[in-house]
N, C-alpha and C positions, 0 to 999 in steps of 0.2 A: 691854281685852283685844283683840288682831288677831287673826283669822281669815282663812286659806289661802282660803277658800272659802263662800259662803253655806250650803254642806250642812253642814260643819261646823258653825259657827256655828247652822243648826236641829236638830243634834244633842244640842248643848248644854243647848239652851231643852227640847226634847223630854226630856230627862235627866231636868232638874227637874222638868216636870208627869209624869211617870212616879213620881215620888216623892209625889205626895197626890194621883192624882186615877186611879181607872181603869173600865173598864168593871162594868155590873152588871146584868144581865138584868130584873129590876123595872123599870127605868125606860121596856122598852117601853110599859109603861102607862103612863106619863105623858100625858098629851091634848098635850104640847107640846115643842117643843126648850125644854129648861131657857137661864134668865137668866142673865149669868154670875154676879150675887150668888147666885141658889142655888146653881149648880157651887162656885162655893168655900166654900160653906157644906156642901155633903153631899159632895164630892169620887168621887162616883160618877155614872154615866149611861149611856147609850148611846151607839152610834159616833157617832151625827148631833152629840151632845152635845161628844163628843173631838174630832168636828172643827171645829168651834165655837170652844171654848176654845181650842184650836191657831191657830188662825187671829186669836184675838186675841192671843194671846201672842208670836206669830213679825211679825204688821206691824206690832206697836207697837215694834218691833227692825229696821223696815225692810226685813222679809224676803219677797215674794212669793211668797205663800202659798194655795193654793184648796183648797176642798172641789168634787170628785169623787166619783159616787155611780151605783151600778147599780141602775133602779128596782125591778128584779127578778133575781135569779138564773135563770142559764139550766136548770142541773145541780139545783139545790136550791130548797126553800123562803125564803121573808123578800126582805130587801133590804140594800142594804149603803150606806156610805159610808166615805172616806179622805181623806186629804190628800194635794196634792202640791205640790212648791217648782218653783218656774218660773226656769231659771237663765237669765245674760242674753241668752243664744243660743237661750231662747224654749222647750228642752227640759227638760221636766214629769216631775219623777223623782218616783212615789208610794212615800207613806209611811203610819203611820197613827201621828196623834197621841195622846200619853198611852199608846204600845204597841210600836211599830215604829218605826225612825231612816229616815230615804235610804239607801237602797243595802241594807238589811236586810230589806223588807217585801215578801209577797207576797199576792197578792188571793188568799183562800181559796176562793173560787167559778170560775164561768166568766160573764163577763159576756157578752149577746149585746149591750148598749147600755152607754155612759159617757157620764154628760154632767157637766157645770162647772156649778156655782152661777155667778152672776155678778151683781154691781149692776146693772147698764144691761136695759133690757128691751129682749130682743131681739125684732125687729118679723118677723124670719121664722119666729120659734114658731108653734103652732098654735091659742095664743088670739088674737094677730093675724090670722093667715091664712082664720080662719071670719069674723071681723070681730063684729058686735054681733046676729049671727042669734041663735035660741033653741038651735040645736044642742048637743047634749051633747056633752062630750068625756073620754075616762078622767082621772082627776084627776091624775093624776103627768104626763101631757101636754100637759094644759091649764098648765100653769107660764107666765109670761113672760118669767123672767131665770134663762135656763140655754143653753148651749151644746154641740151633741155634738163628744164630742172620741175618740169610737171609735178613729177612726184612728191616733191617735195610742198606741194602748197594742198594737196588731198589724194583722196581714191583713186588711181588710175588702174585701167583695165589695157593688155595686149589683145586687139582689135585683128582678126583672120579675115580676109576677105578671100572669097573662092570665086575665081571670074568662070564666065560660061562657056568659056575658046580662049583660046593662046591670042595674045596680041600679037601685032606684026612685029620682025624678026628687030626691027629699027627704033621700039620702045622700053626700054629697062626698067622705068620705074613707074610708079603709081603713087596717086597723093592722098588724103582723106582733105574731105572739103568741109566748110563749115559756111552756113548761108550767113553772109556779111555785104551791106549796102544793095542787096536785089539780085546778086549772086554765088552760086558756089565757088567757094575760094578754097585753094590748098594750105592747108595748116602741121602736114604734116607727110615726110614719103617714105616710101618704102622700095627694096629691090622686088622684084617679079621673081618667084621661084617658077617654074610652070604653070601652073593657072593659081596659084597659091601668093597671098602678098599679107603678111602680120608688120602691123602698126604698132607701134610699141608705147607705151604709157599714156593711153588718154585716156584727157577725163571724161567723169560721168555725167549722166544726165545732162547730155549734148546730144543734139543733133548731126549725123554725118552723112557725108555721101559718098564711095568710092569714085575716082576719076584719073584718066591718064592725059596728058601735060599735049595737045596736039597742035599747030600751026601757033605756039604761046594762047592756047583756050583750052582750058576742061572740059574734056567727053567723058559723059557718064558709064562707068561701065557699072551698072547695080542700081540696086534701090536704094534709097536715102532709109536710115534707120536711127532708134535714139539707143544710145548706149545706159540705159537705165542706173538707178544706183546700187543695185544688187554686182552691177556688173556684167547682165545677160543682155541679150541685144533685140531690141521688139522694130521687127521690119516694118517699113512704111510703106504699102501697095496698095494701088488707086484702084478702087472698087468704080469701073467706069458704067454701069447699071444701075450706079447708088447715088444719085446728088445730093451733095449735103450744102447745107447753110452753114458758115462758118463767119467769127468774126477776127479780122485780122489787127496787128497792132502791126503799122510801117516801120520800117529800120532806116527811112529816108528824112524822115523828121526830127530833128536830133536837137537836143536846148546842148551848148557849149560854154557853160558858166564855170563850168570847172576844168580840171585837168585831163580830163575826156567825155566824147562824146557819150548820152545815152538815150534812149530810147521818152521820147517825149512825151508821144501821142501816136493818135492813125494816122496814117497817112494816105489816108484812100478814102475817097469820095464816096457818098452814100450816094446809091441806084447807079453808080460806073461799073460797068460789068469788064472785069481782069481778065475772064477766062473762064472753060468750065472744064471741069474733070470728069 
């Protein structure tokens, strides 16, 4: 059979695993991305799982194929991953296997970071760049063979943070955090120049919050701020003389009917008092 096009042609193949294989919320407990002898034995899984099997099913057909993944949502709780086809002019159209074709799928979150699984280990990760010290590093970070490919999915802004004193002599890096399931999480790091640390390609109109990596916890060093869509950065600082009424939407209530978590409802009690600023 000829195909116009590689997208077509992983339409196709997508068609078919959409007929015995789809997502299933249990399998976040799984301790592992399933084998593909299990996937075709239970024909269910999670997204990591769909894009797995996608990825075997589209290069054994000569299709370049990767999995693409946000370690964290910016807007919501969990994490997501998808697939995308890499046409020969090197543009990366996502989809998501066993769910959504090319040209049909859209990321249900708001990612602040995207990065590329990839075979080769890349040596300017940041399990290279600490080298063989004891330093801890968040675990979705510490990876070796991954790539960020932010840019490539919108607007990304190089983010300056200017701290207010030297950290101790014993911290090299600093992370930008993104509030994910009730806390600030690292989605992204950077070296310490002396009170100087630039983050390199993220998106906009996210919320962040500078922080440095301590006892495996985030210590805030800054205010949380959103990186608007201009690209200018409008700081967030708690007017503690000013109470305001605010109504919140929880990131702890999540519907999972699909291939990721998102944001359902509240998840806070009416007249439960959280806190006051």
């Amino acid at each position: 059979m000829l195909f116009r096009s590689p997208v077509e042609a992983a339409a196709l193949i997508n068609n078919d695993i959409m007929k015995w294989f789809t997502f299933d919320k249990r399998w976040y407990f799984h301790p592992t991305d399933q084998g593909l002898a299990e996937m075709k034995r239970t024909g269910l899984g999670r997204c990591e799982d769909m894009t797995n099997l996608t990825i075997y099913a589209m290069r054994a057909n000569g299709l370049s194929v990767t999995s693409d993944y946000t370690p964290y949502w910016a807007n919501s709780g969990n994490n997501h991953a998808w697939n995308a086809i890499i046409l020969p002019g090197g543009q990366a159209i996502p989809f998501m296997g066993a769910e959504a074709n090319p040209g049909s799928y859209g990321l249900p979150g708001k990612p602040a970071k995207i990065y590329r699984k990839s075979f080769a280990k890349q040596r300017q990760n940041l399990a290279f760049v600490k080298g063989d010290t004891a330093v801890k590093v968040p675990a979705w970070l510490g990876g070796k063979s991954y790539v960020d490919v932010t840019a490539s999915y919108g607007e990304v802004t190089d983010v300056l943070v200017t701290l207010d004193s030297l950290p101790p002599d014993s911290i090299r890096f600093a992370y930008l955090c993104v509030f994910n399931d009730g806390e600030w999480k690292p989605i992204q790091w950077s070296d310490i120049t002396g009170k100087r640390v630039i983050f390199k390609d993220m998106a906009r109109q996210i919320t962040y919050m500078p922080g440095l990596y301590v006892n495996e916890k985030i210590v805030p060093i800054g205010n949380a701020f959103v990186l608007q869509a201009d690209g200018t950065r409008r700081e967030l600082v708690a007017d503690m003389a000013e109470p305001v009424d605010i109504v919140c939407t929880g990131v702890m209530s999540r519907a999972m009917d699909k291939s990721s978590e998102t944001v359902a409802g509240s998840g806070l009690k009416i007249g439960e008092v959280y806190g006051r600023y």
